[in-house]
C-alpha positions, 0 to 999 in steps of 0.5 A, a space after each residue: 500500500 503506498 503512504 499519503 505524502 505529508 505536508 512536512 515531506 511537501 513543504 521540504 520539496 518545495 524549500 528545495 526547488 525555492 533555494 534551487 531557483 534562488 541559487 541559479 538566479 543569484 548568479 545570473 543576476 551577479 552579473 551586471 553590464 556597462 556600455 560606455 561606463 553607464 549601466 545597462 541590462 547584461 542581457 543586452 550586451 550581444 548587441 555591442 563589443 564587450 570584454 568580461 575581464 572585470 567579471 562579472 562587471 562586462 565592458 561593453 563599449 558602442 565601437 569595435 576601436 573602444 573595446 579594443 582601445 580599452 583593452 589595449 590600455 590594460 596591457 602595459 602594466 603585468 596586471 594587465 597582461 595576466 587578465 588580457 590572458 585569461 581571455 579564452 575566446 572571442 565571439 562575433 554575431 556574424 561570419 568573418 568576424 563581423 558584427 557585434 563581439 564579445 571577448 570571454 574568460 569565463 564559463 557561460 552555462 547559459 549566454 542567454 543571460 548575456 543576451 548571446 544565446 543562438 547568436 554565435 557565427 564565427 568565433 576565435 579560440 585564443 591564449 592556445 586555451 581549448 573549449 566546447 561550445 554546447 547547444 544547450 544549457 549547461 553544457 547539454 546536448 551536442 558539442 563543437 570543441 575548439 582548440 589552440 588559436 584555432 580561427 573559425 569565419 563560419 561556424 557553419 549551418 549545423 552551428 549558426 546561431 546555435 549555440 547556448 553555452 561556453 565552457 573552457 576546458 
């Protein structure tokens, strides 16, 4: 014979889901954006050239030469060499490196909450680093791995705007 389910068994199920969804909130919502120094919604930096050097603050600027301008001042000094280092992959909306960019140092299990979900075209693998694109969330489904410095214009039909999580590897 099977047991009724108590309200103290159903009021711990429900604490867990809570905390669960607060705890993957959190940290989608650690995340914040600037574009130009003024904040903006992180779900909308897709749409500009940005950098997460500073994570989980990204810089988003409104032209490809202010992103690379401020990523150029970080270099002279060793500090900025270490964190133009972490850097593992570049971005772009569109093939041939077109379009917004963004560069990334961090593992996105949802790019979504950086408003690129299904939005990658062509990509560039730096710092000889390796990583996997997924085509779901937290690295779920399908995959397409990448690796030292490799330089892809087109991802290609079965990859084009596909894409919903990053991770280095």
């Amino acid at each position: 014979m099977r047991r009724p389910v108590t309200r103290p068994l159903v009021g711990m199920l429900c604490a867990v889901v809570l905390l669960s969804v607060l705890v993957g909130s959190a940290k989608a919502d650690s995340v914040r954006a600037d574009l130009d120094g003024k904040p903006i919604d992180s779900t909308e930096v897709g749409r500009y050239f940005c950098h997460d050097v500073d994570y989980p603050a990204i810089r988003c600027f409104r032209t490809a030469a202010r992103l690379e301008a401020a990523l150029a001042k970080a270099v002279p000094g060793s500090m900025g060499e270490a964190l133009l280092a972490t850097n593992y992959v570049v971005i772009y909306a569109d093939q041939t490196y077109g379009g917004a960019y963004a560069y990334l140092s961090q593992n996105y299990a949802n790019l979504g909450t950086i408003g690129w979900n299904d939005r990658i075209t062509s990509f560039k693998s730096l710092n000889g680093e390796t990583g996997r694109f997924y085509e779901h969330q937290n690295g779920g489904g399908a995959y397409y791995s990448f690796c030292c410095n490799q330089q892809v214009s087109n991802v290609g039909q079965t990859w084009n705007d596909r894409i919903t999580s990053v991770y280095r590897l």
